[in-house]
C-alpha positions as CSV (number, residue, x, y, z in Angstrom):
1,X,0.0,0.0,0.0
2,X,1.0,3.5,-0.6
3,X,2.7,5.4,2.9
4,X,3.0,9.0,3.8
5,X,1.8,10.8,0.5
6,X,1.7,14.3,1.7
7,X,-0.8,16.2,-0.7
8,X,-0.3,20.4,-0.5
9,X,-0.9,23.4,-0.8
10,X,-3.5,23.8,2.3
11,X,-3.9,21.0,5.4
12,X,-1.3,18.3,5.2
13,X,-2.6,14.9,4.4
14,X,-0.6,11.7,4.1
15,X,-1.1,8.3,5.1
16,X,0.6,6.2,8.1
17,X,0.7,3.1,9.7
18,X,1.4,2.2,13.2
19,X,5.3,2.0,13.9
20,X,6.1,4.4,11.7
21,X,7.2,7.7,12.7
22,X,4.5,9.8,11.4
23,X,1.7,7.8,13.4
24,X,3.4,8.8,16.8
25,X,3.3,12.2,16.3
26,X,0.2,12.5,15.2
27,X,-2.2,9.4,17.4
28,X,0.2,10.1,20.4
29,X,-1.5,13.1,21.5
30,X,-5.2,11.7,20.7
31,X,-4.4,8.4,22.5
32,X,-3.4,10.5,26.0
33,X,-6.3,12.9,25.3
34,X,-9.5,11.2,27.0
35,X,-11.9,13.8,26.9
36,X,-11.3,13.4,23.0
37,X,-11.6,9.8,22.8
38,X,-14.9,10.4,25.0
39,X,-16.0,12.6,22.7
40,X,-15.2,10.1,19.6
41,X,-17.3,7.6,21.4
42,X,-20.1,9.6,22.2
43,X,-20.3,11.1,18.5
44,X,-19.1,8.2,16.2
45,X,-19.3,5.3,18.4
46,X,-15.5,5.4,17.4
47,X,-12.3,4.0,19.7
48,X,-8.3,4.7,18.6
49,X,-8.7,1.0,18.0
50,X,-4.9,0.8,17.4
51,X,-3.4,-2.3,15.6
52,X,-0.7,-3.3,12.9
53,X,-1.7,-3.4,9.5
54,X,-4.2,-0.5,9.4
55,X,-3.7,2.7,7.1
56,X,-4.9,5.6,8.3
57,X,-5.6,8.7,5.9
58,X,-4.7,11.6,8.1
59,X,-5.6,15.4,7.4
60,X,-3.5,17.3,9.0
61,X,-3.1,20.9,10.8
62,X,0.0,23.1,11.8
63,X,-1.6,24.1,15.5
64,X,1.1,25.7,17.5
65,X,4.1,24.8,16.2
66,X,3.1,21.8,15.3
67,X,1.3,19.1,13.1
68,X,-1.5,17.5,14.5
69,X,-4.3,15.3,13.3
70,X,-7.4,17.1,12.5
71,X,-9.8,14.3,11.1
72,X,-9.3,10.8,9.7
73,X,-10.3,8.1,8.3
74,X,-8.8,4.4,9.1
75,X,-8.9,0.9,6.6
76,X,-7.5,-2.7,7.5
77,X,-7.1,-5.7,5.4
78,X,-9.7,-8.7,6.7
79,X,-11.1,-11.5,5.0
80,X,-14.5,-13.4,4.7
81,X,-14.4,-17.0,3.4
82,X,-11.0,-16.6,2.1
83,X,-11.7,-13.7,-0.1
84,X,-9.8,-10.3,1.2
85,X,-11.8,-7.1,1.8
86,X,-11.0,-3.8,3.0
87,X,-12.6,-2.9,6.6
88,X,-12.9,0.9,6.6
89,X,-13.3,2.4,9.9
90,X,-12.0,4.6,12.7
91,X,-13.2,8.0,10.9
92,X,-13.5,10.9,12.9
93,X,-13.0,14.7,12.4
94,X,-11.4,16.4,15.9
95,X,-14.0,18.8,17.0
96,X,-11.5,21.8,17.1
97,X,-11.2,21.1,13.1
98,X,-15.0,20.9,12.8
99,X,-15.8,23.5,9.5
100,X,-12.8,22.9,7.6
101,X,-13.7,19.8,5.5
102,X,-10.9,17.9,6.8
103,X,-12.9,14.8,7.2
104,X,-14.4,15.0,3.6
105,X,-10.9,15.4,2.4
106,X,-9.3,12.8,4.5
107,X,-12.3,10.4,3.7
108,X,-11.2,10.8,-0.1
109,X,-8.0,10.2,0.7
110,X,-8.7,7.4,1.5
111,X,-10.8,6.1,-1.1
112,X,-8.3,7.2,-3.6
113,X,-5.1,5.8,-2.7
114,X,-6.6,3.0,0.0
115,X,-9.3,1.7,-1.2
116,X,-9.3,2.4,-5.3
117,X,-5.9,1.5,-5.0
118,X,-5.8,-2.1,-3.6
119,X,-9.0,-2.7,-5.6
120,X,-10.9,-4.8,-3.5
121,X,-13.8,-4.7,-1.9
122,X,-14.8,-2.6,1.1
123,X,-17.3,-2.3,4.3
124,X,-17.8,0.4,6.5
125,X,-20.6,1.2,8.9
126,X,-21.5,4.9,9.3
127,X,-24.2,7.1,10.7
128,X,-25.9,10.2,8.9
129,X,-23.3,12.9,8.3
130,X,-20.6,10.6,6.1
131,X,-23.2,8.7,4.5
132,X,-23.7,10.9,1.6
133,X,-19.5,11.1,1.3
134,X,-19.4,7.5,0.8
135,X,-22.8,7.4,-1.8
136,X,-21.1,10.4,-4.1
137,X,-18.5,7.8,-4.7
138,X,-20.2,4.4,-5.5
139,X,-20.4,3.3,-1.8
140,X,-23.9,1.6,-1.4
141,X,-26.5,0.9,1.3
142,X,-26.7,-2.9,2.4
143,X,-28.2,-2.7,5.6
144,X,-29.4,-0.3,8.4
145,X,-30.3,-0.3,12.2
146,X,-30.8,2.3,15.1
147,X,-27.8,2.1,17.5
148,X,-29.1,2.5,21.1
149,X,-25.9,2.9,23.7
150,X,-27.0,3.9,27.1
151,X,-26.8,7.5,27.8
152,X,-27.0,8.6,24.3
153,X,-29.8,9.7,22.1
154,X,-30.9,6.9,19.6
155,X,-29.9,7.4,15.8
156,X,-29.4,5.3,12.6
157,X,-26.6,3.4,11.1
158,X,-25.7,2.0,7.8
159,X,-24.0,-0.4,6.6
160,X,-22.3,0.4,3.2
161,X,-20.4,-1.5,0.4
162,X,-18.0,-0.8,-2.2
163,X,-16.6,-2.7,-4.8
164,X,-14.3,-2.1,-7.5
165,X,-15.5,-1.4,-11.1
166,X,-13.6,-3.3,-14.0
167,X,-13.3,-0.9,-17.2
168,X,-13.4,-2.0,-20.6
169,X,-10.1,-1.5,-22.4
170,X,-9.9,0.5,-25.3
171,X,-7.7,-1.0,-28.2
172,X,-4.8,1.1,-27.2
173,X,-4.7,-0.3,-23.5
174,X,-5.2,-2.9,-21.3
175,X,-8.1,-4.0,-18.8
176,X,-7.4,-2.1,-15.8
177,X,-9.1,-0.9,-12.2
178,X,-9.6,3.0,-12.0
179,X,-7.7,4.3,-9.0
180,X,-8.6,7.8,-9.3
């Protein structure tokens, strides 16, 4: 998979993995904040679920003399009777960042050089907000419920799928998967 692609001019956004140094910079501080990872949980049912193997699509923000990670959006390799799909998950946008479109952005990063580009398929369940994100780019609807966690107000989930689309080739080049 592709690493640290750093896209300019504006936020930063690249992608990491855990052990690399890139990742520490940027998860250390949210993994020792626990009012934020409250605040993940109570508005995206999300955790820092940490673990080898996972890209993260970071978009980034220079915040006091620093870089630090704005929003994000997370994909890891699994597999369902032998076949390999790509779980996408761990997306959340700091609520500092909120206005800024960093999650839209780092959610498209994602989908470009994640998920396009390992051409497989992918799952993800989301709520409201990123739903119409994910549709805009051939993600579709599978399944849905109403998640009902003690101490927070009732709302609706989806379940979404993506899978690659196989163009035709032309005469001049061969059968290939679109990655952008």
């Amino acid at each position: 998979m592709v690493r640290n692609v750093i896209v300019t001019p504006g936020p930063g956004f690249l992608l990491t993995t855990r052990g690399d140094g890139w990742y520490e910079d940027l998860f250390g501080p949210v993994r020792n904040d626990d009012a934020l990872l409250e605040q993940m949980w109570r508005d995206a049912e999300s955790e820092l679920d940490e673990e080898d193997g996972k890209v993260w699509a970071v978009a980034t923000v220079f915040h006091e003399g620093r870089w630090v990670a704005g929003a994000w959006a997370a994909a890891v390799e699994r597999e369902e009777d032998g076949e390999p799909y790509l779980l996408c998950c761990n997306s959340y946008e700091v609520p500092q960042w909120r206005g800024k479109g960093l999650y839209a952005r780092a959610f498209e990063h994602r989908q470009r050089y994640v998920v396009q580009a390992r051409g497989i398929p992918a799952r993800t369940w989301v709520f409201d907000q990123p739903r119409p994100l994910h549709e805009a780019l051939g993600w579709k609807v599978v399944d849905t419920g109403v998640s009902w966690l003690e101490g927070l107000d009732a709302h609706p989930w989806f379940e979404m799928r993506w899978t690659p689309r196989v163009t035709a080739p032309t005469r001049s080049e061969p059968a290939s998967r679109p990655v952008a």
